[in-house]
C-alpha positions in Angstrom: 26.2 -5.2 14.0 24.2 -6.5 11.0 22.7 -10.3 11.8 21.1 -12.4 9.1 22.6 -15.7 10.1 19.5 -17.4 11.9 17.0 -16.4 9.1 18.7 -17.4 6.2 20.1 -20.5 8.1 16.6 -21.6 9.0 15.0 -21.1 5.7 18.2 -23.1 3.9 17.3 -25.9 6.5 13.7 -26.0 4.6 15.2 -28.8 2.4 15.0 -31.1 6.1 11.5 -29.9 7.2 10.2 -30.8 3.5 11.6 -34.0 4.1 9.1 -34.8 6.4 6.1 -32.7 4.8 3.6 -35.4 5.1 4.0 -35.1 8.9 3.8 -31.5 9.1 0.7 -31.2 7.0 -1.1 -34.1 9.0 -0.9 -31.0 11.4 -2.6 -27.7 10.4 -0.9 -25.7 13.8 2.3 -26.9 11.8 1.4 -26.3 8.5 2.1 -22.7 8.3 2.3 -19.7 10.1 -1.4 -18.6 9.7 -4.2 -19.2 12.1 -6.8 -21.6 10.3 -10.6 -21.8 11.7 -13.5 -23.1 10.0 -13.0 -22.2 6.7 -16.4 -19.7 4.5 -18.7 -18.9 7.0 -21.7 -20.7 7.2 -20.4 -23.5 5.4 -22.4 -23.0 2.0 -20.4 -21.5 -1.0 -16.8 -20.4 -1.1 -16.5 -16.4 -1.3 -15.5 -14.4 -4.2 -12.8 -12.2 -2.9 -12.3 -8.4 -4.7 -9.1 -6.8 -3.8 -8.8 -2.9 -4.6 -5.2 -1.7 -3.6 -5.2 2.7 -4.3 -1.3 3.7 -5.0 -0.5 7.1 -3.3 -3.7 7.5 -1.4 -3.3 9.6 1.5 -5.1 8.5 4.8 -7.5 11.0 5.2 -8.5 11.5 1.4 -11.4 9.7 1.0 -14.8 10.8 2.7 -15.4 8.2 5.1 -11.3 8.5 6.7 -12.9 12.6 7.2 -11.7 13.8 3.3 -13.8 16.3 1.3 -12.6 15.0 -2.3 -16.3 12.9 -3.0 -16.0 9.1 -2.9 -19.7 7.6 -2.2 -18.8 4.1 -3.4 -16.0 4.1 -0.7 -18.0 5.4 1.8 -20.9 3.5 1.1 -18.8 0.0 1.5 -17.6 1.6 4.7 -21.0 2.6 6.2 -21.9 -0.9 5.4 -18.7 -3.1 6.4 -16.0 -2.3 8.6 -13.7 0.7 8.6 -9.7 -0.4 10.0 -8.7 2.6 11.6 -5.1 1.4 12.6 -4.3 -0.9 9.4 -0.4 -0.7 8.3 1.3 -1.5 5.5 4.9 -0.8 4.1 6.3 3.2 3.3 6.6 2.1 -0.4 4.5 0.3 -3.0 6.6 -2.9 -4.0 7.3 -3.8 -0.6 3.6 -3.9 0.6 2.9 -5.3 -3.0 5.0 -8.1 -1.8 3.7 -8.4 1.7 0.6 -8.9 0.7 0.7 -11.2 -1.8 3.6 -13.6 0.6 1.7 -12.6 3.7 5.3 -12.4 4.8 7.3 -9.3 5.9 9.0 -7.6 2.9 12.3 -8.7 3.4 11.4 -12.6 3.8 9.8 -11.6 0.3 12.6 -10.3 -1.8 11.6 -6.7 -1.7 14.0 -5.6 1.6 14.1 -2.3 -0.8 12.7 -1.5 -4.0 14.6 -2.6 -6.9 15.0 1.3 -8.2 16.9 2.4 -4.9 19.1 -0.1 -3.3 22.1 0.8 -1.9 25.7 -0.1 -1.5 24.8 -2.4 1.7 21.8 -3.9 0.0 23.1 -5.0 -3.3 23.5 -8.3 -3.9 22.0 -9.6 -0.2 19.4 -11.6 -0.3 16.4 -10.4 0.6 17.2 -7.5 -1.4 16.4 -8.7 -5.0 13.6 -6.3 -5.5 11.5 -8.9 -7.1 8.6 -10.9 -5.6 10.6 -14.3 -4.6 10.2 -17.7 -5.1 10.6 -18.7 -1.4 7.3 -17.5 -1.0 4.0 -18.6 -2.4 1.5 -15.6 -3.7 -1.7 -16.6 -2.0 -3.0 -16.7 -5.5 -1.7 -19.4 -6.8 -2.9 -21.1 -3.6 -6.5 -20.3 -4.4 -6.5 -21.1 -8.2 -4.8 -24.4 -7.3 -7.9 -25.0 -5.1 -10.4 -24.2 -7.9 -10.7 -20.2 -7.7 -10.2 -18.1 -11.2 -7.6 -15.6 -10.6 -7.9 -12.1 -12.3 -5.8 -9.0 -12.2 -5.6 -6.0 -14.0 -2.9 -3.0 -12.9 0.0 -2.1 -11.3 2.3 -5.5 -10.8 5.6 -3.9 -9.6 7.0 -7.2 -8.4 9.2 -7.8 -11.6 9.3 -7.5 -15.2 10.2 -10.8 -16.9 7.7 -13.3 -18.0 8.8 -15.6 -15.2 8.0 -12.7 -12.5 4.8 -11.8 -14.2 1.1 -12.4 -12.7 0.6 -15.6 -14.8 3.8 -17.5 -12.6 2.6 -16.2 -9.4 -0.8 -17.4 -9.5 -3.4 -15.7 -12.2 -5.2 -17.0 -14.5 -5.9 -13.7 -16.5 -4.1 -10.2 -16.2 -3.1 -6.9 -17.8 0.0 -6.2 -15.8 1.4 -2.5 -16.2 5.1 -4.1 -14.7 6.6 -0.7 -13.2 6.4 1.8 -10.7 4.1 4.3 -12.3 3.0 5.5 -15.8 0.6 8.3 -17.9 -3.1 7.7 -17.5 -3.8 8.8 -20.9 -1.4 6.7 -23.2 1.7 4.8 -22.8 3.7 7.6 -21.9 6.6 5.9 -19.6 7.6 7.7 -16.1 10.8 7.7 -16.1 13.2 9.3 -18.9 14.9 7.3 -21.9 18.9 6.6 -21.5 19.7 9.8 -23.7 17.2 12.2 -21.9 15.6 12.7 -25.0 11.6 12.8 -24.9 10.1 9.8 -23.8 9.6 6.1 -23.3 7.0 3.6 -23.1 5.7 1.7 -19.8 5.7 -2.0 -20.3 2.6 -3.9 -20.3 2.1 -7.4 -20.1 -1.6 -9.8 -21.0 -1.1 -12.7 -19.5 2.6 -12.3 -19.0 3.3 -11.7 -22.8 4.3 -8.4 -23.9 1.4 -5.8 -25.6 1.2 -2.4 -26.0 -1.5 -0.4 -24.5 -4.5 0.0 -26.8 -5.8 3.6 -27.1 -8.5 4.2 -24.2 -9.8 7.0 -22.4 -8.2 6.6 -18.6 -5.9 3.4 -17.3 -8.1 3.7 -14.3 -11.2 3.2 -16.6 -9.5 0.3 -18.4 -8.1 -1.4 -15.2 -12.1 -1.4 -14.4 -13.2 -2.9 -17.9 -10.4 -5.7 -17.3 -11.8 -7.0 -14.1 -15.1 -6.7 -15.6 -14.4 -8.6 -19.0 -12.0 -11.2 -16.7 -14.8 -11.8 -14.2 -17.5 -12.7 -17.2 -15.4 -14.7 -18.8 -15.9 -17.4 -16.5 -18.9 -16.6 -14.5 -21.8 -19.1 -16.3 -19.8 -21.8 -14.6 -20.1 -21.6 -11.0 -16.6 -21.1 -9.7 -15.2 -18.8 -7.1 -12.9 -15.8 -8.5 -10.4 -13.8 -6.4 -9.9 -10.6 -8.5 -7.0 -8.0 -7.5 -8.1 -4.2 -9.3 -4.2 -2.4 -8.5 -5.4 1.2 -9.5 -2.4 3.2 -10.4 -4.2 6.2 -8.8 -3.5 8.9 -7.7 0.3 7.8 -8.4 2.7 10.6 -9.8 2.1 11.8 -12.4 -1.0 14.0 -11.9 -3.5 13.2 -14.3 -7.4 13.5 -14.4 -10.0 14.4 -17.1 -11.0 17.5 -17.5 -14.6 17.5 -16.3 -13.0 16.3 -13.1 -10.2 18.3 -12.8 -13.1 21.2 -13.4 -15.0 19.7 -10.6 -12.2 20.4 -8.0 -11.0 23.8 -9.2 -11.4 25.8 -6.4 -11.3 23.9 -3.6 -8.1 23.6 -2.7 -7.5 27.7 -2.8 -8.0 27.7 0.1 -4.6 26.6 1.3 -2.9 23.6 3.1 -4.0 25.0 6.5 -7.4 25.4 5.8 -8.3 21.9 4.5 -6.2 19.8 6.6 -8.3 21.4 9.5 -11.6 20.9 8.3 -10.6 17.1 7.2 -9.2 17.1 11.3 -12.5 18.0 12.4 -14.2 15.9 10.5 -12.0 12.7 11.6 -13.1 14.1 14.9 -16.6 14.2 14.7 -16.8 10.4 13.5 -14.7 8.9 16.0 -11.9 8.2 13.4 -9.0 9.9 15.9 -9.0 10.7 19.6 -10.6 13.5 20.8 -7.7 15.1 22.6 -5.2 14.1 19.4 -2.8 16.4 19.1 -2.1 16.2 15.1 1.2 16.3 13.4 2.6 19.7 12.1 4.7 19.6 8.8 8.4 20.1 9.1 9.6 23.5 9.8 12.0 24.1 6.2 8.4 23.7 4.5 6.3 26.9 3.9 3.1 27.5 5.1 0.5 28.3 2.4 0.4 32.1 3.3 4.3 32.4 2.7 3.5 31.1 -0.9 3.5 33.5 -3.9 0.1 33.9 -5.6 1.7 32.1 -9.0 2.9 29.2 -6.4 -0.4 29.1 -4.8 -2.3 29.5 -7.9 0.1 26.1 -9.3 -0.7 24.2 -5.8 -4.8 24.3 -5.7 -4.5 23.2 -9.7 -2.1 20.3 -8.8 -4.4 19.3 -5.7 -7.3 20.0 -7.9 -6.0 17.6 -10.3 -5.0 14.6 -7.4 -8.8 14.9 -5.7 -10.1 14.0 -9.5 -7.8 11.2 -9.7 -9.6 10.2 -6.3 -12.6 10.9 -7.4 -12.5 8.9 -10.8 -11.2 6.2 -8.7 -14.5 6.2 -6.5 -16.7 5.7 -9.6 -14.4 2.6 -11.1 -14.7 1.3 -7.5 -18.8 2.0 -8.1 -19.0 0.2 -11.3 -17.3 -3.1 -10.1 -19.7 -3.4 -7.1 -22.8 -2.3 -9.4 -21.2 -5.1 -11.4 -21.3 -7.8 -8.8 -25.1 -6.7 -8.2 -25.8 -6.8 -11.4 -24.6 -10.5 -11.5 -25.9 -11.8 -8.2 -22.4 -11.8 -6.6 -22.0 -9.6 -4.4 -23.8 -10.6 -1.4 -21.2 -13.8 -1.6 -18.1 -11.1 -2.2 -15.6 -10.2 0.2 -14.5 -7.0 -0.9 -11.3 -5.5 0.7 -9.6 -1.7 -0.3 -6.9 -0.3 1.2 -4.1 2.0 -0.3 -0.4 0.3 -0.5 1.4 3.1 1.5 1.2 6.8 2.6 0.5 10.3 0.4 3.4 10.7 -2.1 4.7 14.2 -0.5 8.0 13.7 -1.7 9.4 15.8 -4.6 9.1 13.8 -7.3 11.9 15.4 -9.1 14.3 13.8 -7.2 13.3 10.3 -8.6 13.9 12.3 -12.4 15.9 14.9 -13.5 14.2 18.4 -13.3 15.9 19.4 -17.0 13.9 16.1 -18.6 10.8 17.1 -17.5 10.7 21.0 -18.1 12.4 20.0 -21.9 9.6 17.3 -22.7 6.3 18.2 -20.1 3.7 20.8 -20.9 3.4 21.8 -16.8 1.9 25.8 -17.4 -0.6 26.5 -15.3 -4.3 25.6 -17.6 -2.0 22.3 -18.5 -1.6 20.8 -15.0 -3.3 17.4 -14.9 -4.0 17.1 -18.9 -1.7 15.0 -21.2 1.5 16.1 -21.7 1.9 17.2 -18.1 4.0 15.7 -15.5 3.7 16.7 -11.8 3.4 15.5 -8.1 1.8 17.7 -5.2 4.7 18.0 -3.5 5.2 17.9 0.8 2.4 20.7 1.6 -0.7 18.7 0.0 1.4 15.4 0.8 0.9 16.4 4.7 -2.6 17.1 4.2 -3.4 13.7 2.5 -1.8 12.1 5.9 -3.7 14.3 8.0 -3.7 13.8 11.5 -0.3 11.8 10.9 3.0 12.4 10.8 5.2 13.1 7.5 4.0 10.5 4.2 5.2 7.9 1.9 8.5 6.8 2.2 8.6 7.3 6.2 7.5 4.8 8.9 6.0 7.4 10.6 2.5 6.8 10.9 1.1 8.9 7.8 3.9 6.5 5.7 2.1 3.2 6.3 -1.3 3.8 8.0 -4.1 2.6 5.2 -7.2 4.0 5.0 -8.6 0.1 4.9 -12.2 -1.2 4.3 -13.6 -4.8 4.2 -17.2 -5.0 3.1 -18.8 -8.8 3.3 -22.5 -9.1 4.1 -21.9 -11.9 6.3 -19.2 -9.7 8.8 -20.3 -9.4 12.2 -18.7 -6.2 12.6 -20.5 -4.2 9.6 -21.0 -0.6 10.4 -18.4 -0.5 12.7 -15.3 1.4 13.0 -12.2 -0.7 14.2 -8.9 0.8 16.3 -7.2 -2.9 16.4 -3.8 -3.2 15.0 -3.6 -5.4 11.7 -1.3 -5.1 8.6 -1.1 -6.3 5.1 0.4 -9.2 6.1 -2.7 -10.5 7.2 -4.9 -10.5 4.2 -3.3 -13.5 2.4 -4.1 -15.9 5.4 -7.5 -14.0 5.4 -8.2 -14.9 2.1 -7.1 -18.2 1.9 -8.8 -19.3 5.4 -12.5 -17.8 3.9 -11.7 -19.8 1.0 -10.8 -22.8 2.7 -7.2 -23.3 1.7 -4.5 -24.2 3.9 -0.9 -22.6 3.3 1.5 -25.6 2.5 4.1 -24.4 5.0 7.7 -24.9 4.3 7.7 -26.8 1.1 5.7 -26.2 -2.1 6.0 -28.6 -5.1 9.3 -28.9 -5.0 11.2 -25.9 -3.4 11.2 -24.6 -0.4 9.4 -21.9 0.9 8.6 -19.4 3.7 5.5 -20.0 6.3 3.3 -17.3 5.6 3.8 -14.4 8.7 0.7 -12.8 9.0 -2.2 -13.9 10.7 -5.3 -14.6 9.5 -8.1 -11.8 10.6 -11.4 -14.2 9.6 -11.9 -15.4 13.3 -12.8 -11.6 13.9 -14.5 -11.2 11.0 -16.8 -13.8 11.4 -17.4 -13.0 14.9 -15.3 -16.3 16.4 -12.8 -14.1 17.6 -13.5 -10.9 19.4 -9.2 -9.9 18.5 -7.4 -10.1 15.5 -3.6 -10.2 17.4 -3.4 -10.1 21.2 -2.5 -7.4 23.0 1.1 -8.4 23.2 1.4 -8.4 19.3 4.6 -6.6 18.0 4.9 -5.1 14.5 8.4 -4.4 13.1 9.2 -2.3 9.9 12.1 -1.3 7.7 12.4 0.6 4.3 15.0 3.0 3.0 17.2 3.0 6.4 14.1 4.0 8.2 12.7 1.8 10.9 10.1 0.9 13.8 8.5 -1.3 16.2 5.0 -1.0 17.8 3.7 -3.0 20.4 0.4 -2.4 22.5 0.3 1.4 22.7 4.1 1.9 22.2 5.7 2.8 19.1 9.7 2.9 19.1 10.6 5.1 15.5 13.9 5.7 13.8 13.9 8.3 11.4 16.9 10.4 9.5 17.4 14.2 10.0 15.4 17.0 9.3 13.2 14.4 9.2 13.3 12.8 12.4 16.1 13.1 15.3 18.5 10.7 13.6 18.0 8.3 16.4 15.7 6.3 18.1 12.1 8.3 19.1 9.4 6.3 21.3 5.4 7.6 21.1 3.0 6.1 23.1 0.2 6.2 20.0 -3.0 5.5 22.5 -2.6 9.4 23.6 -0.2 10.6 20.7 -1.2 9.1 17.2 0.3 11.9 15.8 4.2 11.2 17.2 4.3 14.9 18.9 5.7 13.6 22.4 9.1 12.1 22.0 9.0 9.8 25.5 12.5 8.2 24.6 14.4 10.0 27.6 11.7 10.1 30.0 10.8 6.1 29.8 14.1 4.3 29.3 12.6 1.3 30.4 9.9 1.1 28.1 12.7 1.8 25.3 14.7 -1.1 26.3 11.8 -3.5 25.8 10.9 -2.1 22.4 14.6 -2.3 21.5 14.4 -6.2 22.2 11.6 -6.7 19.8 13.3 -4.4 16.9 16.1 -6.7 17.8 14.3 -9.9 17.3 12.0 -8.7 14.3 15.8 -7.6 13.1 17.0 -11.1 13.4 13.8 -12.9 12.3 13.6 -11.5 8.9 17.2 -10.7 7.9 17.1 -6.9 7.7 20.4 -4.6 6.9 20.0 -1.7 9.6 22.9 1.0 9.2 21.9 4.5 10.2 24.0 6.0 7.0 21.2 4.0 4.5 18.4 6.3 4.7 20.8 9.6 4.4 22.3 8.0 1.4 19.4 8.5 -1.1 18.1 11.3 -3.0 14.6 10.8 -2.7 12.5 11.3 0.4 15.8 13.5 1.4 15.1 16.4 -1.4 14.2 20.1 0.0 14.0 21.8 -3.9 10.4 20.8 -4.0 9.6 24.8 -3.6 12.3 26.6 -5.8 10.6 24.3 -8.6 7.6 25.3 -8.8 7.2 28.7 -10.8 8.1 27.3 -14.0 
């Protein structure tokens, strides 16, 4: 039985609660759903906060989460900050987009689904509108309302009209590509035009008008020289700046320059197997995983790498080859913005936060667009792979590998869908060097922010409208060493994309997944001894299952979520198995 009632009823009872909004905010434990402490540390000037959200990145990609593609500016910010070993955020990109700029689950935020997949159930419910809504207020506007410049150059992929853009949600400067994914090289659109006939341009927007994209070398590159022209625009006069860098990388489709791509081209011959057991040992050795972990195999219907033919094999290491570039060019934009904030005396007063905004993309990407567009109007032979003109994914085998130790990838809420391989770096945390097992989400970094900056949440009414209380709770009291927890041990987590569903609380994880991919009911883990969801305990602790089922019930309830076990069967992608018979074009 579907229940939204008490959600939707409180929220359209707001209109009462803002009636008596000076009360409320005379009260900061009433204010909003965030825990406040002392606002910057120390007490002296505000932080500069630079967010770096990766699209696609697998767990275990980059060198200091155990990967071998090299990343020294990542690891260097993790040697020297504070690695989250057991950060979560949605299966997809919008809906964690959304979450972390509401602090609010995905549903409270509009984006119950993406806006490119909804189904039958979905359309038309609220909750489902698959744009960032306006019963929530973006932490960003918070903060430039409280003095801070607001920058952001990238991925948006909260809506595509001026009203949706990054200038009405909070920034004061921004080079918005407004969709799902695009061509690093040019304009080149990702998905196909309505006759099928070559192709269309993404839509970009400066500063919510539309432009078109000037001729550059790399987005990734260009994303960089935003931030970098944003932040100097303002920095002779003494104010904070939150800056938000959403790297497209390594989203579909594959694309790297050459001398990269060059870098990388014979590493990955050496098979799925090979390197997602060397990354395992590696995630061993630094205390990233358990030491008796039992990691995840892939499902069965997927081919090992010696079952591959040598033109299939030879087509796999390229398109890997290709991905561990995009990584790699990522590292060194992530490299020039800190060498930027040295260079300008900022970044010992920067909170700097990265994290990717869900799991590997091992889904077949040719079940988003049709296989005839893409062999008709892509150059994908062999020497081609990664260069412009081409259009590929990696596909499940690599996609498992990317998750590594972790079960399945994006799309999923298994653990490799929404674990991110999350790293805050502040000079000033009392945790640097330190690698952290504590359950958090992405919910949590928008009362994070705004409590180093200061700047209380209004609660349930914002200039005019009403508005959700932010969800997530604010990590800064165990960043700053006040609290020695960021949730208490009691803390449940729910989650729901595409159909797909779980709950974790303490150790426990309760999981429902659709076939082959899961049982097609509910599976419990207990993730202290099984990160890698191997055990299935749901017979053997029925008790345990009927108290997890209580809390998906309440997180159910609490943020209006459609649950019917036909959703996640109904769509095309993350269901595909042609992924193989494609690939010897």
């Amino acid at each position: 039985m579907r229940r939204h009632g008490s959600f939707r009823t409180r929220l359209a009872l707001g209109a009462i609660v803002a009636a008596t909004a000076g009360a409320v905010l005379a009260c900061p434990s009433m204010a909003a759903d965030v825990r406040t402490g002392a606002g910057p540390s120390g007490g002296g000037n505000r932080p500069n906060i630079l967010l770096i959200l990766a699209d696609d990145l697998g767990y275990s990609d980059i060198g200091a989460f155990g990967g071998e593609i090299q990343t020294p500016s990542l690891d260097a910010l993790a040697r020297s900050g504070l690695q989250l070993t057991n950060f979560h955020v949605s299966p997809a990109c919008s809906p964690t987009r959304a979450m972390l700029m509401a602090g609010t689950d995905n549903h409270v935020a509009g984006l119950g689904t993406m806006a490119e997949l909804p189904t039958p159930e979905q359309k038309g419910k609220a909750g489902y509108e698959g744009t960032l809504g306006t019963n929530v207020v973006p932490f960003p506007e918070l903060l430039r309302d409280a003095g801070y410049h607001t920058y952001m150059a990238g991925k948006w992929h909260l809506g595509m009209t001026e009203e949706l853009s990054p200038p009405a949600r909070g920034f004061d400067q921004s080079y918005a590509m407004l969709q799902g994914g695009a061509g690093f090289f040019d304009q080149t659109g990702n998905a196909p035009p309505p006759d099928g006939k070559g192709t269309t341009k993404a839509r970009y927007r400066e500063n919510g008008k539309p432009v078109e994209l000037p001729k550059i070398d790399y987005t990734t590159n260009f994303y960089t020289d935003k931030i970098i022209e944003y932040i100097g625009s303002n920095k002779a006069d003494g104010k904070p700046f939150f800056a938000y860098a959403a790297y497209t990388a390594p989203h579909f489709p594959l694309q790297a320059p050459d001398h990269l791509i060059e870098k990388y081209k014979d590493t990955y011959k050496a098979g799925y197997e090979a390197i997602r057991n060397e990354r395992f040992k590696r995630m061993q050795a630094a205390g990233l995983i358990p030491a008796n972990m039992t990691p995840s195999e892939p499902p069965a219907l997927w081919p090992k790498w010696e079952q591959l033919s040598q033109q299939q094999k030879d087509v796999e290491a390229r398109r890997m080859a290709v991905y561990a570039a995009m990584v790699d060019a990522l590292d060194q934009n992530v490299g020039r913005l800190v060498s930027y904030l040295k260079e300008i005396g900022e970044f010992d007063n920067t909170i700097i936060v990265f994290l990717s905004d869900n799991g590997a993309e091992g889904n077949d990407i040719l079940d988003l667009v049709p296989a005839a567009w893409v062999e008709e109007t892509f150059d994908n032979s062999l020497d081609n792979i990664g260069r412009p003109g081409s259009y590929v994914g990696y596909g499940p085998g690599w996609g498992h590998v990317s998750a590594a130790p972790f079960r399945l990838f994006k799309a999923f809420p298994t653990e490799g869908g929404v674990r991110s391989p999350t790293i805050i770096s502040y000079p000033k945390l009392a945790h640097r060097g330190k690698i952290d097992g504590q359950i958090a989400s992405v919910m949590d970094l928008a009362p994070t922010f705004l409590e180093a900056a200061g700047v209380k949440h209004p609660g349930h009414s914002h200039k005019g409208r009403t508005v959700h209380p932010m969800q997530g709770t604010s990590l800064w009291p165990y960043l700053n060493g006040r609290s020695d927890r960021a949730h208490p041990t009691d803390y449940a987590l729910g989650m729901e994309l595409f159909g797909r569903a779980s709950i974790k609380k303490g150790d426990w994880k309760l999981v429902w997944v659709n076939q082959p991919w899961g049982t097609g009911g509910w599976e419990l883990f207990n993730l202290a001894d099984d990160p890698g969801e191997t055990r299935n305990l749901v017979d053997a602790q029925p008790e345990k299952v009927k108290e997890m089922m209580a809390s998906w019930d309440e997180y159910r309830e609490k943020n209006g979520v459609i649950f019917d076990e036909k959703i996640a069967g109904q769509l095309q992608y993350s269901n595909g198995t042609r992924y193989y018979q494609e690939l010897e074009w």
